[in-house]
C-alpha positions in Angstrom: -11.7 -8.5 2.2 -8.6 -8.8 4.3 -6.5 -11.8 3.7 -6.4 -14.1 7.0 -3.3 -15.9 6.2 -1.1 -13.2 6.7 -0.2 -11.9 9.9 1.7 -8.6 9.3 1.6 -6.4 6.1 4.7 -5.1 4.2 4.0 -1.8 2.6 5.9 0.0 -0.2 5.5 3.0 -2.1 7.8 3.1 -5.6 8.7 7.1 -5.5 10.0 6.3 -8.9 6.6 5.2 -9.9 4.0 7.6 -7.8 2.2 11.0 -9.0 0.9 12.1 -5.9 -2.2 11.5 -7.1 -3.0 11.6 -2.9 -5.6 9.0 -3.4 -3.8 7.0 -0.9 -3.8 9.0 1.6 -7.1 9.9 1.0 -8.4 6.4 1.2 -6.0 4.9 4.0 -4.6 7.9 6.0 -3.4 6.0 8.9 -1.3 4.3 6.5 -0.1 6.9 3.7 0.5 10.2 3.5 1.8 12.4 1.0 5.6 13.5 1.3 6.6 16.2 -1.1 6.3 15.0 -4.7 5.1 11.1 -3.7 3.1 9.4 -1.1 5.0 7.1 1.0 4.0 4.5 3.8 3.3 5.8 7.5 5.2 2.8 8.4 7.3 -0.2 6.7 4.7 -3.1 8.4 1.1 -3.1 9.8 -1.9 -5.0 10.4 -3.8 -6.6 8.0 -6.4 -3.7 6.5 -8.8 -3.5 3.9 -7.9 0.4 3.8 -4.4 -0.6 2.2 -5.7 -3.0 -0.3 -8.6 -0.6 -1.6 -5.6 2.6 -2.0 -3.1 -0.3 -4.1 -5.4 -1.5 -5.9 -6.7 2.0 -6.7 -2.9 3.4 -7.2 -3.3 5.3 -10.8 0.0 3.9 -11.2 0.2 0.8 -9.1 3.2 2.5 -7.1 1.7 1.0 -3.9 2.4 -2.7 -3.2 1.5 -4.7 -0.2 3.3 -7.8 0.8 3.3 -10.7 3.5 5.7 -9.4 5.7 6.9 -13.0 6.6 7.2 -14.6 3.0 7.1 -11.6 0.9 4.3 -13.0 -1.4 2.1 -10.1 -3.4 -1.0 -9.5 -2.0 -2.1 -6.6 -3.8 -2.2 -5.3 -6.7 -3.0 -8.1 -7.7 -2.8 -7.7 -11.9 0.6 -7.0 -11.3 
């Protein structure tokens, strides 16, 4: 479920971190694609989506992360 309390989304993809695994993309492609040899965010903010919590929380790796844009406070993963 999407989190009301925060207005805009921060997304990050560690390149350090990702496999290219594509699920990602696969699972939020207006938010992910896969560039080369990792995936890396569409663009650095968006709207709150359920799309981008379901592809970080399914990250293999847990490269993805998705923060309040506003206080930078985790929202998903959330195990990390």
């Amino acid at each position: 479920m999407v989190s009301e309390a925060a207005d805009r989304w921060k997304l990050d993809v560690d390149a350090k971190t990702c496999v290219a695994s594509g699920m990602c993309a696969a699972m939020a492609p207006k938010h992910f694609i896969l560039d080369g040899a990792h995936s890396r965010p569409l663009m650095d903010e968006t709207d709150p989506d359920d799309d981008v919590i379901d592809a970080a929380e399914s990250c293999p790796v847990e490269a993805i992360t998705v923060r309040d844009a506003a206080t930078g406070e985790l929202i998903a993963p959330t195990d990390l």
